[in-house]
VOPAGU-2260 file (C-alpha; in pm, 1 decimal, decimal comma):
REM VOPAGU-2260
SITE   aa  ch    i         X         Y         Z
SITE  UNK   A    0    -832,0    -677,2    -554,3
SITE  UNK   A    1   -1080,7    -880,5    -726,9
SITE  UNK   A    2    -976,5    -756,6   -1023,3
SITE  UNK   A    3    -673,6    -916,9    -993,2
SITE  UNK   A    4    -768,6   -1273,3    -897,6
SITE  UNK   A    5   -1146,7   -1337,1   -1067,9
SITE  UNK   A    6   -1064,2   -1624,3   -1268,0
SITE  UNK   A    7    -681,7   -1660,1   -1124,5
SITE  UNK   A    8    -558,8   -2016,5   -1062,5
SITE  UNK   A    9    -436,0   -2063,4    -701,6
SITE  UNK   A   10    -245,6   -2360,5    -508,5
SITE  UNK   A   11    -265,5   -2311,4    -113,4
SITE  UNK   A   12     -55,2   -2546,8      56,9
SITE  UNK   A   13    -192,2   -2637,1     381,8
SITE  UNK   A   14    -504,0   -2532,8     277,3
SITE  UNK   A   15    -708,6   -2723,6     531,6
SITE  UNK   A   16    -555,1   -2580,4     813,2
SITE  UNK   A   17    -592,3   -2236,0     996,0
SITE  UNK   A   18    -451,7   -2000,9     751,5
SITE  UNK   A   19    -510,3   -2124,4     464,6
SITE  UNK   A   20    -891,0   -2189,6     476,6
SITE  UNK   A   21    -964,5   -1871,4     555,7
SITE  UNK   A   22    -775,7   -1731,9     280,5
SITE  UNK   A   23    -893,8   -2005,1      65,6
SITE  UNK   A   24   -1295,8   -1853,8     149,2
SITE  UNK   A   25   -1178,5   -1510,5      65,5
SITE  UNK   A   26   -1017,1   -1597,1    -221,7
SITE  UNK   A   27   -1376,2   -1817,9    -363,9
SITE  UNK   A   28   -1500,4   -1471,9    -292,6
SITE  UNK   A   29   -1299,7   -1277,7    -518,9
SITE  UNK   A   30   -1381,9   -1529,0    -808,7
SITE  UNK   A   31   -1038,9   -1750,6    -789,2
SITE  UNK   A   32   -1021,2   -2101,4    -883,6
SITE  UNK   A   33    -873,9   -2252,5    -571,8
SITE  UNK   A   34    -720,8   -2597,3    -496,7
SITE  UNK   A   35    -596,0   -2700,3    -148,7
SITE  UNK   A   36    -375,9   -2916,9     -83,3
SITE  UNK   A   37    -323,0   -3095,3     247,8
SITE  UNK   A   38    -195,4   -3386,6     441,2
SITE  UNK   A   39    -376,1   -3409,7     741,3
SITE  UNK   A   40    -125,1   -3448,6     987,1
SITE  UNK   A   41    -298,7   -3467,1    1324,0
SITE  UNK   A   42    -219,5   -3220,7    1551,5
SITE  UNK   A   43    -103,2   -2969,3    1312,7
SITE  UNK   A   44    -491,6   -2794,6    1240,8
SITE  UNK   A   45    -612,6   -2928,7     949,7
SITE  UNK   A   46   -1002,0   -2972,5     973,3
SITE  UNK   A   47   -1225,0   -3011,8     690,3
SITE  UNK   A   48   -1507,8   -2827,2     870,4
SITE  UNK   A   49   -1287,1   -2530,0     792,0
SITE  UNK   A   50   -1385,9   -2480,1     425,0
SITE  UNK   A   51   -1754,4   -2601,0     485,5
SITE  UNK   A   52   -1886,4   -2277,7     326,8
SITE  UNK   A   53   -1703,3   -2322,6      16,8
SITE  UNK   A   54   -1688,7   -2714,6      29,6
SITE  UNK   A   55   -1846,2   -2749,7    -306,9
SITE  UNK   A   56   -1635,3   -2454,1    -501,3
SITE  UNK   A   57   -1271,1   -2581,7    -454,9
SITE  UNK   A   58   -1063,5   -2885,1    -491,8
SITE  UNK   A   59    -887,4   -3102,0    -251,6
SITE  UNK   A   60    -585,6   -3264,5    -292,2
SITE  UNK   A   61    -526,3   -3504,1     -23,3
SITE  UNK   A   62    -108,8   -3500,9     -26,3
SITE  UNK   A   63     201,0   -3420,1     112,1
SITE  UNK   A   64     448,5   -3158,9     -54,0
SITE  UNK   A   65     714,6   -3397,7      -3,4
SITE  UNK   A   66     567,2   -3576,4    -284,9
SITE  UNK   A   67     740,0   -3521,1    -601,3
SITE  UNK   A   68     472,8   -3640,9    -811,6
SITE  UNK   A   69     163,0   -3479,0    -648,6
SITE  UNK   A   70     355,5   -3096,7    -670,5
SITE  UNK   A   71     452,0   -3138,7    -994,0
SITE  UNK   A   72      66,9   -3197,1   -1105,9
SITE  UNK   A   73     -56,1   -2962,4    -870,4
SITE  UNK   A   74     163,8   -2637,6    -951,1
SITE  UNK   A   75      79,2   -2668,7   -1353,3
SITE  UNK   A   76    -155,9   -2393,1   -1473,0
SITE  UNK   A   77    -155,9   -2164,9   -1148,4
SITE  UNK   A   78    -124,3   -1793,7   -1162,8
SITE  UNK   A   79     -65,1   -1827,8    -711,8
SITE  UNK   A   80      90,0   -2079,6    -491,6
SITE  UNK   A   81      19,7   -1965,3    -166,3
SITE  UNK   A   82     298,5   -2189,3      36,4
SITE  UNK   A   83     150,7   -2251,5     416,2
SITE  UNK   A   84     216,7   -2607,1     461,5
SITE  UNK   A   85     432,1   -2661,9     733,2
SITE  UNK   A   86     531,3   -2819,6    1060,5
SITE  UNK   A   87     411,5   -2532,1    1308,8
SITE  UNK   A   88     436,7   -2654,7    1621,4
SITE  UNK   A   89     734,9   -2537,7    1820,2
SITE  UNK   A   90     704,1   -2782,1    2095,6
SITE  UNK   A   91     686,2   -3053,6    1847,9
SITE  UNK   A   92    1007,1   -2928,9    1651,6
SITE  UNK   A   93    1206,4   -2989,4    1959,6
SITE  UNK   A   94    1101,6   -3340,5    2032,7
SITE  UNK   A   95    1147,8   -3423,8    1664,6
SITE  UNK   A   96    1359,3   -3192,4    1484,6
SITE  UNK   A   97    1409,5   -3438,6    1158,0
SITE  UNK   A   98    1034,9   -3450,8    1122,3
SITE  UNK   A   99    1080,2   -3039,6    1113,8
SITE  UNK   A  100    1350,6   -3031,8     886,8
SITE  UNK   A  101    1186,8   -3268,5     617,1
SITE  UNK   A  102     827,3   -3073,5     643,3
SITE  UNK   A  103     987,2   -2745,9     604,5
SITE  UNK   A  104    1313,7   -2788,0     437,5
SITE  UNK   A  105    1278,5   -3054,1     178,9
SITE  UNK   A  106     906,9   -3040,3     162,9
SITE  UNK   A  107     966,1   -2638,2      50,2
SITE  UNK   A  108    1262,3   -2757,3    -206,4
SITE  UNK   A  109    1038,9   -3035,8    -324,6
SITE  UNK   A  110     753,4   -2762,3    -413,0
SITE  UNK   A  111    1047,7   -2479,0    -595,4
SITE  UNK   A  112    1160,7   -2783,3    -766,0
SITE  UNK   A  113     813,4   -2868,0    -933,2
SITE  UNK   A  114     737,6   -2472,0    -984,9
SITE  UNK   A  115    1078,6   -2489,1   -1169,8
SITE  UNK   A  116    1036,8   -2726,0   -1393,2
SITE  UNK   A  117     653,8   -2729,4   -1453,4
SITE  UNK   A  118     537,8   -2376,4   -1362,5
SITE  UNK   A  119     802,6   -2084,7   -1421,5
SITE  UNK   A  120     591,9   -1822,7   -1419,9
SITE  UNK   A  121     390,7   -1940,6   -1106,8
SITE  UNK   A  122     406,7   -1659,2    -824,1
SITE  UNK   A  123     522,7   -1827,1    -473,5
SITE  UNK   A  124     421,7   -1674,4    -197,9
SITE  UNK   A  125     595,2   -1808,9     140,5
SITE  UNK   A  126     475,0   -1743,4     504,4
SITE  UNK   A  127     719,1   -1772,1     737,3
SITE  UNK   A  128     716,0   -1687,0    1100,1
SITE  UNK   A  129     825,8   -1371,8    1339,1
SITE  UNK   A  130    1025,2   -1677,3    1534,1
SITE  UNK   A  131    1283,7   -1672,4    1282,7
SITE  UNK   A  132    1426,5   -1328,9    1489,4
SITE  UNK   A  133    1433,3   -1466,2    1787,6
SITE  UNK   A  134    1496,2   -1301,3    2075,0
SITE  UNK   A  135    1429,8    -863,0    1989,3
SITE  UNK   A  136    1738,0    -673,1    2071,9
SITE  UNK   A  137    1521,7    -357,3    1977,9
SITE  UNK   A  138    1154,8    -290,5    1955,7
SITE  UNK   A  139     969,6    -306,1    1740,2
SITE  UNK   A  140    1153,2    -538,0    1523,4
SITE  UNK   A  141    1165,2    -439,7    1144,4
SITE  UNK   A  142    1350,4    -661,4     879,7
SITE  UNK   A  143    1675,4    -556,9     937,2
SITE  UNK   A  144    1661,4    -716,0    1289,0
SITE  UNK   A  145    1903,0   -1027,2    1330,1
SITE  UNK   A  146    1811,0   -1374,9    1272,7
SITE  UNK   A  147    1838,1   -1558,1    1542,5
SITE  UNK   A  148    1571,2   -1878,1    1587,9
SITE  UNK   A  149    1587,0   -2002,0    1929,4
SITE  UNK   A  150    1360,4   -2295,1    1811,0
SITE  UNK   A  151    1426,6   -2533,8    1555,7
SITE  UNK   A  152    1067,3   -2471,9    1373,4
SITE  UNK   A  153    1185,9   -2116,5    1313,5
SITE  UNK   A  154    1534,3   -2274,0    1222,5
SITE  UNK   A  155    1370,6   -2456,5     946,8
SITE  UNK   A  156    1124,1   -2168,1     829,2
SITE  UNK   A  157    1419,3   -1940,2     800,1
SITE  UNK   A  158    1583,6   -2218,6     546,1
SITE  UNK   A  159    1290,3   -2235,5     365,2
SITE  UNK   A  160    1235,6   -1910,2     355,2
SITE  UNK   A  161    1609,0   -1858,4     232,8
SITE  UNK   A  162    1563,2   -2073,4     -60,6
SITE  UNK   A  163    1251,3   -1899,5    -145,3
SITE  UNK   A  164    1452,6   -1615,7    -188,4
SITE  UNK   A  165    1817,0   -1835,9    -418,4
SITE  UNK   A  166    1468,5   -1982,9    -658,7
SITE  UNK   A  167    1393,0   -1622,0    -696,1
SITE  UNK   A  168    1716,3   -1443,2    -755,9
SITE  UNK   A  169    1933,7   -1730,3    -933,7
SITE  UNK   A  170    1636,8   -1912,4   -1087,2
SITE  UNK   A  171    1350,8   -1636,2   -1182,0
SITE  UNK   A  172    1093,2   -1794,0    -975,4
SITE  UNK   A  173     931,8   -1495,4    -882,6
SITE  UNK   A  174     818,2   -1537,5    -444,6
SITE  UNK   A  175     801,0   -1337,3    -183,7
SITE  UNK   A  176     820,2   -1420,3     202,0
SITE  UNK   A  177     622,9   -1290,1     474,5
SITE  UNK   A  178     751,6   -1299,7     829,8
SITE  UNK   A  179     413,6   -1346,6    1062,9
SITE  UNK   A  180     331,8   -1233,2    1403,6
SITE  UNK   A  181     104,1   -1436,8    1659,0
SITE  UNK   A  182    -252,5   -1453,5    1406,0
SITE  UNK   A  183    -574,9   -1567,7    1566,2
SITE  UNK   A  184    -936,1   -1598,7    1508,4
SITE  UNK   A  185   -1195,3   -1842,5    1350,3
SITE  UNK   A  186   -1043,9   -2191,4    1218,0
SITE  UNK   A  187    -761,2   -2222,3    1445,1
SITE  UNK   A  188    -717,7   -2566,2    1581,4
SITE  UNK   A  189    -805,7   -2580,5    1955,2
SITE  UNK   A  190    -750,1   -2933,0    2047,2
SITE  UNK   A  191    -378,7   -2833,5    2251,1
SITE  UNK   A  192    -219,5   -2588,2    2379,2
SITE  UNK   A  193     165,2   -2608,9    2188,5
SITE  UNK   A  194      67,5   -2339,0    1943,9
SITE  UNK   A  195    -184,0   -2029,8    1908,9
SITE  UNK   A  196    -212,3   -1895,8    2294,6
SITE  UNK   A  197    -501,5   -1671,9    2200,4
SITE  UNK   A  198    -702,8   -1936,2    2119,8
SITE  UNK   A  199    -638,6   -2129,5    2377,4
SITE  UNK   A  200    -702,8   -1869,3    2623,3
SITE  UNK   A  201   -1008,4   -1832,1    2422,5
SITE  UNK   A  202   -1086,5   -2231,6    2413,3
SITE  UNK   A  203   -1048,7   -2189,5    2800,8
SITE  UNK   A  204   -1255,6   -1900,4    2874,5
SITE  UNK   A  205   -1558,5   -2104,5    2678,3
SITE  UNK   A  206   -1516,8   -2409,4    2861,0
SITE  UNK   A  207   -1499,9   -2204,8    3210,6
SITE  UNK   A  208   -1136,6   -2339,1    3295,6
SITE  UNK   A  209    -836,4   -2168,5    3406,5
SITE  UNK   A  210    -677,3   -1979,6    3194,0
SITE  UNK   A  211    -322,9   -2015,4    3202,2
SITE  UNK   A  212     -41,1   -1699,9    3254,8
SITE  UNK   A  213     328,2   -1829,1    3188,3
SITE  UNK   A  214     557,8   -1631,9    3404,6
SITE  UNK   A  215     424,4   -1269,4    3564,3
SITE  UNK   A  216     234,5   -1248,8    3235,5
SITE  UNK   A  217     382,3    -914,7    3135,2
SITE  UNK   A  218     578,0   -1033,7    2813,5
SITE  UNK   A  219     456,5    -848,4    2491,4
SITE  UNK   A  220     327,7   -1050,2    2202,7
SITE  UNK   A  221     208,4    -843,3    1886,3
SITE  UNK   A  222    -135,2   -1060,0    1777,3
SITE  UNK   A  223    -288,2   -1035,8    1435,9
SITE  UNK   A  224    -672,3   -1124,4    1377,4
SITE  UNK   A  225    -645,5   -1399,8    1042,0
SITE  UNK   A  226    -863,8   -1193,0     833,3
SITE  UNK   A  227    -614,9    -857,5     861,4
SITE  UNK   A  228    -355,7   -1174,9     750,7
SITE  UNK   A  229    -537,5   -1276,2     449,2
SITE  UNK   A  230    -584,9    -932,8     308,2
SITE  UNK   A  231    -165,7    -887,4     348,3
SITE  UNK   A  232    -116,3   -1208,4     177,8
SITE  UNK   A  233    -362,8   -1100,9    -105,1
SITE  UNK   A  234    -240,3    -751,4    -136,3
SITE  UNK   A  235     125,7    -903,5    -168,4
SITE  UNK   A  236      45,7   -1156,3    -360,3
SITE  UNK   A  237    -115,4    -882,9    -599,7
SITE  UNK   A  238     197,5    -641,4    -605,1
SITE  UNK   A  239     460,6    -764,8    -857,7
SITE  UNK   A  240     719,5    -522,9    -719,8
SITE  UNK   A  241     712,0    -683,6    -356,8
SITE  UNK   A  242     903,0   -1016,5    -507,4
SITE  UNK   A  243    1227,1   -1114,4    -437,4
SITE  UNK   A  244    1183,7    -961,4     -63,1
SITE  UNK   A  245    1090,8   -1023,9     312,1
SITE  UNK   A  246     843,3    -823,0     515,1
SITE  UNK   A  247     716,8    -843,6     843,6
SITE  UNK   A  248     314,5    -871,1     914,4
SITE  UNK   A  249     174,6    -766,7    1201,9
SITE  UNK   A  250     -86,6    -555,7    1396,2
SITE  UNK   A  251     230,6    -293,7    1496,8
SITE  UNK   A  252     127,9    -338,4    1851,8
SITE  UNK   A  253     234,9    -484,2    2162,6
SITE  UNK   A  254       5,3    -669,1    2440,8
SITE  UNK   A  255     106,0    -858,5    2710,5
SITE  UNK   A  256     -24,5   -1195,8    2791,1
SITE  UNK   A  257    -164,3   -1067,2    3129,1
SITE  UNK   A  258    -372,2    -820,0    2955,9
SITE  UNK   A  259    -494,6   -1033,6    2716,2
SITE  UNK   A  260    -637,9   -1280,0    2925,6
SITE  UNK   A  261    -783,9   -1008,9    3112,5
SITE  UNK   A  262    -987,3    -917,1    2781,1
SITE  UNK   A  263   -1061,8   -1287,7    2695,6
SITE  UNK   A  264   -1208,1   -1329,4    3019,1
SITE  UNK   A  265   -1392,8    -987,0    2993,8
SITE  UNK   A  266   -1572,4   -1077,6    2630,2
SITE  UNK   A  267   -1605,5   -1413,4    2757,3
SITE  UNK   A  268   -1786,7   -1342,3    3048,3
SITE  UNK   A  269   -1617,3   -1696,1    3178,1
SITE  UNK   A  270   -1281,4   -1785,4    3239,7
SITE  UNK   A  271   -1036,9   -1788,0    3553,1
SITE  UNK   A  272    -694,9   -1622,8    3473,6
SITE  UNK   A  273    -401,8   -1740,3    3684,0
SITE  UNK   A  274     -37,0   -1746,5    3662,5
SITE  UNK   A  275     121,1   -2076,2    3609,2
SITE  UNK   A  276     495,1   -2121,1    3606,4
SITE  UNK   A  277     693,9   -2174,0    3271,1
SITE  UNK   A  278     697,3   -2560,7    3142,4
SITE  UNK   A  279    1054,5   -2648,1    3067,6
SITE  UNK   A  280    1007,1   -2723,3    2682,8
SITE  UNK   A  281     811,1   -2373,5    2689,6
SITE  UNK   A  282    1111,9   -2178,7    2859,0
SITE  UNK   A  283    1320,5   -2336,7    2588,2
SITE  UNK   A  284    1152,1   -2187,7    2293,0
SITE  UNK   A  285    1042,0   -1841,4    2451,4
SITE  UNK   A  286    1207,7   -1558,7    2302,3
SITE  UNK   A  287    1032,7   -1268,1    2489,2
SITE  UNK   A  288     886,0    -968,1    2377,6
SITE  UNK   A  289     767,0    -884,9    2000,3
SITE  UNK   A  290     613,8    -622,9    1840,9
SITE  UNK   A  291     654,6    -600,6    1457,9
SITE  UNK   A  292     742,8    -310,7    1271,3
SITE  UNK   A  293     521,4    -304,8     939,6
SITE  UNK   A  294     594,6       6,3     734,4
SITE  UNK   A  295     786,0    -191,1     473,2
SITE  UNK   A  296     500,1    -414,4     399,5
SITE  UNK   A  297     232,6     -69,7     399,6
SITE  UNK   A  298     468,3      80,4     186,6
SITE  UNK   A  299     506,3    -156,3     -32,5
SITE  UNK   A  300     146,1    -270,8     -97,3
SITE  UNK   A  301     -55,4     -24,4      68,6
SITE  UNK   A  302    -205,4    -269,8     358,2
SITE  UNK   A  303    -260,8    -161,8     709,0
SITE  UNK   A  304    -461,9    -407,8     969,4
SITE  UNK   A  305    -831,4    -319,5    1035,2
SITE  UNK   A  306    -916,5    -515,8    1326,3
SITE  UNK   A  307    -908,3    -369,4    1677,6
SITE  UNK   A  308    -783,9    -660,0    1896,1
SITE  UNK   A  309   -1110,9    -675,6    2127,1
SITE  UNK   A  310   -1354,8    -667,0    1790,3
SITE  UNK   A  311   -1113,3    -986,6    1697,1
SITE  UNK   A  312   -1082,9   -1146,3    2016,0
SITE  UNK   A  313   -1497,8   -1100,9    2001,7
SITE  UNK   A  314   -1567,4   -1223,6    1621,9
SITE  UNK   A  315   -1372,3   -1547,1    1727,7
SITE  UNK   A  316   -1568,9   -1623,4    2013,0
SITE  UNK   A  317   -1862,1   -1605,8    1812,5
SITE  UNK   A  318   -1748,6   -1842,4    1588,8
SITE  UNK   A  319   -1644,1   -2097,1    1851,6
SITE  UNK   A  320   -1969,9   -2063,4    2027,1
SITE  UNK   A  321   -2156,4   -2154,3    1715,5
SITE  UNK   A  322   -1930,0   -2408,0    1580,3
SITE  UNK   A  323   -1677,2   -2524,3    1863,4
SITE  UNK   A  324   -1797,8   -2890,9    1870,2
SITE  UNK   A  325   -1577,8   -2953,7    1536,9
SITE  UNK   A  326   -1258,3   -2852,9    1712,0
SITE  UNK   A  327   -1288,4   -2965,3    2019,4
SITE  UNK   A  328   -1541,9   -3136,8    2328,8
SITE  UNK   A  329   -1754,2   -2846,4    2485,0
């Protein structure tokens, strides 16, 4: 792996928020040349405390990939464009579904454009969402599974995703998409509640505060600790025979929201688990269990995640202890 990108040029998009910092830190690890680029949307996670470590080794871009101009300086030269900007919150996509479509639709179209034109042999590589199934009709859910978004976040991602795939095959733009499960850990905004339930539960837990159940709490989610994330995106990334396709990510198991509380609360030592009844907006966008099936991706690029959910679920609670004051009021 390091190998392959010491010295490599990489664009993340979004590379302030969640996901892309940490990849960003692994990726100053392995020698790349890295520049983020980010607009700072509030709410959607972005938080320059997030690269702090590597603060001085990358470059910022402060944009939007809507911006015609900005991508097509920003995707000259690079080897990786790592393509993580997005609107991602599903309550949010509902209450302003043009504001979705522009982020994820033209804002993705904007970026193929620029790779197009100024960057051909630029590798894209797109992370999508698990939402775009929708509800499972079988479990778990490889890539066969229908498409059916019941949100219109995972509407948009699908598009995007879509044309990821026309640049590729009618264009020779090489990318590659990766459909993501429910990814937690250190980095993740904690400031509401409309996205990333494990850290939530986990924001709760440290404050000593309820810790809210939708439902009887026995819906399976399938949650992925980031760092097991960043190695798939590296290890695709680094396999030229994975473009032109879609593969799931995921840990490959199922846990239920009651149970994970339970475990929060455990490691937490804090905490009050209770059941709370579904929020309208919430029961709108809930598409019940999930549990990816990931053989195509280990086949493909030999990853497999590392990182027992209760060593993840620990590791982030470390990290909030030491450093929650930038992402939220102890």
């Amino acid at each position: 792996m390091k190998h392959t990108f010491e010295k490599a040029n990489v664009l993340i998009t979004g590379g302030l928020g969640f996901i892309g910092s940490n990849l960003a830190i692994r990726l100053v690890e392995l020698g790349a040349q890295v520049t983020l680029v980010d607009n700072m949307l509030p709410r959607q996670g972005g938080n320059l405390f997030n690269i702090d470590p590597i603060k001085d080794r990358v470059h910022i871009n402060f944009s939007d990939i809507r911006n015609e101009l900005s991508m097509n300086y920003l995707v000259r030269e690079k080897d990786y464009i790592f393509h993580l900007a997005g609107q991602v919150n599903h309550v949010d996509s509902m209450r302003n579904p043009l504001k979705d479509l522009d982020i994820n639709c033209r804002g993705t179209l904007v970026l193929l454009e620029a790779c197009q034109h100024m960057n051909p042999d630029t590798r894209v590589i797109f992370a999508g969402t698990r939402g775009e199934y929708g509800k499972s009709v079988r479990l778990p859910v490889d890539e066969e599974h229908p498409t059916n978004p019941v949100g219109v976040y995972a509407v948009t991602n699908l598009t995007a995703e879509k044309m990821v795939l026309v640049y590729h095959r009618v264009k020779g733009l090489d990318g590659v998409c990766l459909r993501i499960t429910n990814t937690y850990g250190p980095r993740h905004q904690m400031m509401h509640d409309e996205y990333g339930v494990l850290n939530w539960f986990i924001r709760k837990a440290l404050d000593n505060d309820t810790i809210p159940v939708f439902g009887d709490g026995k819906i399976l989610r399938d949650f992925l600790f980031i760092d097991d994330l960043v190695e798939a995106l590296l290890k695709t990334a680094a396999t030229p025979g994975a473009y032109g396709d879609i593969y799931n990510v995921g840990s490959g198991k199922g846990v239920s929201f009651q149970e994970l509380a339970a475990i929060i609360e455990a490691l937490a030592g804090r905490g009050n688990v209770r059941h709370t009844p579904f929020t309208q907006e919430r029961k709108e966008v809930e598409p019940g269990d999930y549990i990816a099936n990931i053989a195509k991706l280990s086949k493909a690029t030999g990853w497999t995640p590392t990182v027992p959910l209760s060593e993840g679920i620990a590791r982030t609670l470390d990290f909030y202890r030491k450093y929650g004051a930038h992402y939220w009021k102890l």
